[in-house]
N, C-alpha and C positions, 0 to 999 in steps of 0.2 A: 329181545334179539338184537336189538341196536348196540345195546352193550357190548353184549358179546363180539359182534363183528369188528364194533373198535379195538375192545383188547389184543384182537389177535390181528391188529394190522399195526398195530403201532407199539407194542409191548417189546423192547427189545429182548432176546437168548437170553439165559441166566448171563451173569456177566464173568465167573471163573470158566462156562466153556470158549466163551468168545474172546476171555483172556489167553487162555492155554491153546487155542487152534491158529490163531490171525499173531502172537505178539511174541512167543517163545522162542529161542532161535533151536538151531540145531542140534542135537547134542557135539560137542567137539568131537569127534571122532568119525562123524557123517560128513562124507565127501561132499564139496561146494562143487555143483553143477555151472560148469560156463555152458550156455546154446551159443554155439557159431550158425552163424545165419551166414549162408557163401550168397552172395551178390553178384550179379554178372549188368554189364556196360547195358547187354541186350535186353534188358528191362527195362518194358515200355513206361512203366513207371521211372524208372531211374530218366531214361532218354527227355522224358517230359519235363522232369522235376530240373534236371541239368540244361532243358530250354528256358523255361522259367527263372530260374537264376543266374541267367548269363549273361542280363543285364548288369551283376555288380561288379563284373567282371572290369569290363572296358574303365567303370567308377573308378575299382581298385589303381587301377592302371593309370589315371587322371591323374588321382590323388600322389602319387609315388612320383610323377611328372612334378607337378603342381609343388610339391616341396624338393623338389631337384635331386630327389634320390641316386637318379643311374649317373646324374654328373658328379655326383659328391664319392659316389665310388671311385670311376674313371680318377676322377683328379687328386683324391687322396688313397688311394687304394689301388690304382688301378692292376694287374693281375692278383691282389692280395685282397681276400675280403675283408669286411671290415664288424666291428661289432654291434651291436642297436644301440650302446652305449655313444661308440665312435661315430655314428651315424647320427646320432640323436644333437651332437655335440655342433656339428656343423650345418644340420638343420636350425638348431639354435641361432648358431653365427650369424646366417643369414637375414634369417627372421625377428631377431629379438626377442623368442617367446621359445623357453624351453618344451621340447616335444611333450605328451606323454605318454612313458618308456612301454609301457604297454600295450599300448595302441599302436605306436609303432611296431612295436613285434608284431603282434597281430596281422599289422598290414602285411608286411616284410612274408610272416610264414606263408602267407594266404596267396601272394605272389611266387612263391615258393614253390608252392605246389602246380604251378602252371610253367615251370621254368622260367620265368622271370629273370629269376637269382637262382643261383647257388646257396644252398643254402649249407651249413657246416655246425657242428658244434664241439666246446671244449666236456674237456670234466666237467659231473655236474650237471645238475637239476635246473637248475636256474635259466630264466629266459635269457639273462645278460648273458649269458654263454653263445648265446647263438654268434653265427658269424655270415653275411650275407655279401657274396660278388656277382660278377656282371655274367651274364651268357649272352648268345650272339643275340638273342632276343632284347634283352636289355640295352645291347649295345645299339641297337639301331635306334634308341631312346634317347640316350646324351645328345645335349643337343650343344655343348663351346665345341668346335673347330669342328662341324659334324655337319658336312654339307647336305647328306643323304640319312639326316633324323627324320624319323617319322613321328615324333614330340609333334610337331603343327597341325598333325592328320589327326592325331586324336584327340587332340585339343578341340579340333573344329568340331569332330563327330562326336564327343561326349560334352559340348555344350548345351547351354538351356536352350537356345535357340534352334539349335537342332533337336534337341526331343520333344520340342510345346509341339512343333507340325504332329511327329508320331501321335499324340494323347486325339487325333482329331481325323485319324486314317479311318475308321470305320465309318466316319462321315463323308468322306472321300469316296466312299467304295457303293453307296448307298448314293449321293447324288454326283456325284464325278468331279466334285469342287475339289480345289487346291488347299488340302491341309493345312499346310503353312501360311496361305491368305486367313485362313478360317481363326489360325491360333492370333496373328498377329493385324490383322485387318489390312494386312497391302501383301504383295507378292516378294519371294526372295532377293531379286534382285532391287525393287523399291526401298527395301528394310535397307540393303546393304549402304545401298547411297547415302541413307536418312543414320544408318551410324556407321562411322568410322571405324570402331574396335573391329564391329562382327564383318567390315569388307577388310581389314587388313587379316582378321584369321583366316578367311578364304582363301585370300591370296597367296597367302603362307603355305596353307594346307594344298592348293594347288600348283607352288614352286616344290614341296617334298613329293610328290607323285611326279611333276617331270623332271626331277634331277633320278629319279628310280626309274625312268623307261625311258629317258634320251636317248642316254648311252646306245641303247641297243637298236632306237631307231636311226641314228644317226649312222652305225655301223652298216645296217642291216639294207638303208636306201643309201647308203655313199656315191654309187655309181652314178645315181637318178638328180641326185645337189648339184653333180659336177657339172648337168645342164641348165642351170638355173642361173639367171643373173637376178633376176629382181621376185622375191619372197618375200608374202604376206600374210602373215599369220594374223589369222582373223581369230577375234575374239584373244587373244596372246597373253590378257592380265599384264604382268608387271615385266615379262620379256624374256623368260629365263629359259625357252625351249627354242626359241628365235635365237637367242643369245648362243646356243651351243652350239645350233646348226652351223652360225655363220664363223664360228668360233674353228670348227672343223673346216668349215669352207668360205673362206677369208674374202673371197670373188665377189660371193652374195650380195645385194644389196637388201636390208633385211628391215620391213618396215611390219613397226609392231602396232596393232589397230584394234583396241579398246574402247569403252566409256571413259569419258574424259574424266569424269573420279578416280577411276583406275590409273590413268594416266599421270594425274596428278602425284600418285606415288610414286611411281618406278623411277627405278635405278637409273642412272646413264649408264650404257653397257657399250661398250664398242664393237660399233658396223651395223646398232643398232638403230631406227628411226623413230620414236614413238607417236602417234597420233590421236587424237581423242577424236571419238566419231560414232557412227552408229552403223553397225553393219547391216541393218534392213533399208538404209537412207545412201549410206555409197559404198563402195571399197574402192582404194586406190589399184589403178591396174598395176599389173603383175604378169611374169614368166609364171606364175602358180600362185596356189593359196595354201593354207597350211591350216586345215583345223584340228585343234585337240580340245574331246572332253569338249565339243558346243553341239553339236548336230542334238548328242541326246540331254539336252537342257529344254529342247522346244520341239512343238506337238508337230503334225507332217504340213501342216498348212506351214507354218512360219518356217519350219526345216526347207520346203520348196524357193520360201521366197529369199532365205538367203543364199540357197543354191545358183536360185537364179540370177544374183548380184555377185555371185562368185562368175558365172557365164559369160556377164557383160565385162567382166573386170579380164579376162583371161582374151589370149589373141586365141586362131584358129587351133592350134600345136600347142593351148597351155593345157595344166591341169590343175586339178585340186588334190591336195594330200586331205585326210581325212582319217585321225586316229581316233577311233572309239570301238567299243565291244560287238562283238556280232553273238546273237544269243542262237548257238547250235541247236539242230530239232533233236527232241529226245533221244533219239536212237544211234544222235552223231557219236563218232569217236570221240569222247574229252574228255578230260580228268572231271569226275565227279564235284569236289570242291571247287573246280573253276567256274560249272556250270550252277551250284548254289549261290555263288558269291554276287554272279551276274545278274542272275536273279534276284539275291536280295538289294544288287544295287537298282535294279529296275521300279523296286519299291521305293525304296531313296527319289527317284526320278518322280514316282507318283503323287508324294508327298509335300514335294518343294517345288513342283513345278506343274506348270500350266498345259498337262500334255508330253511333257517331256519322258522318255522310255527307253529302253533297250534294244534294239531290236534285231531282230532276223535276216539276214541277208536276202531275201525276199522283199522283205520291205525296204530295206537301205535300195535295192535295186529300183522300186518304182517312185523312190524319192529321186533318182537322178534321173529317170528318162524323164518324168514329168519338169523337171528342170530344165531338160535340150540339152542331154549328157546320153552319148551314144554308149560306149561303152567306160568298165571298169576293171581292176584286177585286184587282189585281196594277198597281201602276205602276212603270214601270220606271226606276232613273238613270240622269244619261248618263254616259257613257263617261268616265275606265274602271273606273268602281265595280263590283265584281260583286253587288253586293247589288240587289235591288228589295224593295219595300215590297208588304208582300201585307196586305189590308186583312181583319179575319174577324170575321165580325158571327154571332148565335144566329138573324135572320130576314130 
């Protein structure tokens, strides 16, 4: 019986039916069936699958930076696109190392497909046909004579340094430690001091986000500068939203109040003062303070106590400007997109800082009473800034 059961489990078909069923094509005359499979966005499959991949996204988008794609358009193309050839040619130039042509396309189409580029083709099959120009996407990429690039923002956020913290978030969430201590053994702002590169792409990446929402705060509180003689923008980096302020209002006395690392960079700007210092240790007084982008770097104990240093710094009648996001409750009126983005930047905050978060106007509210800040008032920018301007006066 033992026999038997092996032959019949292992004996393959004769082999002319297994030949003529599985190998013989169709008769020519038998229609080739295409199945169209229709696909919709709202599959949760697809939805998932397009979360999952959207990391190689921002990569794609490094890389196109990284070999100066959207300037090599602008400056030899600029309204005219150009070909993967022509592109490949001045990638060359640059680099010494000819591209290759097909990776290049690749990259090119795959940018494409996201508006990136423009994408075009001649007669013809061939990849070298393609032709690739700028959209207003791209354009805010160039970065020669390109004050308001955003080249430094994503430089910073699609750095190593910036994703070793994320590889370390679920450890985060499980004991409440600081990701970014965990990946690199000190805190983000320790790492920055101890290297150069990663505190100038900061810096960078936080002068292209306030050359992108100056403007509108400088328009939007105009009235409010004209009473101001002496402004300190605490925490300020390298001095370029201090800079614009006083730039508009010429009166200002505009002292910019940093880490003396920080310090040690910046620009001379004019009307501006730089200081190297510690803002938990003094601020220089002032008609007002000016923060951007600091409150949600540190947890509500430290947020207190540089409030409170913002208190002693201001006479009875000053106040504190304070630009950062207020995260609406669910059922508030907001653009959908604005309230994800806050949200994932609140993660961003979890990850790299010691407490540092988003928060609720609720909570921004009991961070200033418990400072000795009576009241405040909230204007909001437009879209799609997520910052508002929260106003905080002692009476």
């Amino acid at each position: 019986m033992a026999d038997a059961a092996f032959s019949s489990s292992v004996l393959p078909p004769p082999a002319s039916a297994a030949f003529s069923s599985s190998v013989l094509p169709p008769p020519a005359s038998a229609p080739i069936i295409h199945q169209v499979v229709h696909t919709s966005s709202d599959s949760p499959q697809f939805q998932l699958r397009d979360l999952i991949f959207s990391l190689y996204k921002p990569m794609a988008l490094k890389a196109a930076v990284l070999l100066n794609i959207p300037d090599i358009i602008a400056t030899h193309g600029g309204d005219r696109s150009l070909s993967v050839e022509e592109i490949a040619s001045y990638i060359a130039a640059s680099t010494k190392k000819p591209p290759h042509l097909q990776y290049l396309f690749r990259l090119l189409r795959c940018l494409a497909s996201y508006h990136i580029f423009i994408e075009s083709r001649d007669a013809g099959g061939d990849f070298k046909q393609y032709k690739y120009g700028l959209t207003n996407l791209s354009k805010l990429l160039v970065q020669k004579e390109n004050d308001e690039s955003y080249a430094p923002l994503l430089l910073a956020m699609a750095s190593n340094e910036s994703f070793a913290g994320w590889e370390h978030l679920h450890e985060s969430v499980i004991e409440g430690c600081n990701a970014f201590n965990r990946a690199f053994s000190m805190g983000t702002w320790e790492y920055m001091r101890s290297d150069p590169r990663t505190s100038d792409m900061f810096n960078k990446c936080m002068v292209t986000d306030t050359r992108a929402v100056m403007p509108s705060v400088v328009e939007i509180y105009n009235d409010a500068f004209k009473n101001i003689n002496t402004l300190v923008d605490v925490g300020g980096g390298t001095g370029a939203a201090l800079s614009m302020i006083v730039k508009q209002h010429p009166h200002i006395r505009g002292i910019n109040l940093d880490l003396p690392h920080v310090i040690a960079g910046a620009p001379t700007l004019p009307g501006v003062e730089h200081v190297g210092g510690n803002m938990f240790e003094h601020i220089p007084p002032a008609d007002a303070i000016f923060m951007k982008w600091v409150l949600h770097d540190w947890n509500d104990e430290d947020c207190v106590r540089i409030l409170k240093k913002c208190h002693e710094a201001t006479p009875a009648n000053g106040k504190v400007i304070v630009l950062d996001a207020i995260v609406e409750e669910e059922d508030a009126a907001e653009e959908g997109c604005l309230r994800r983005m806050k949200l994932t930047f609140d993660i961003g905050m979890m990850v790299c800082t010691d407490g540092g978060k988003e928060r609720t106007e609720e909570e921004f509210k009991k961070l200033f009473v418990e400072a000795g800040f009576q009241r405040y008032s909230i204007t909001k920018l437009p879209f799609p800034f997520l910052q508002v301007i929260i106003e905080v006066s002692k009476s």
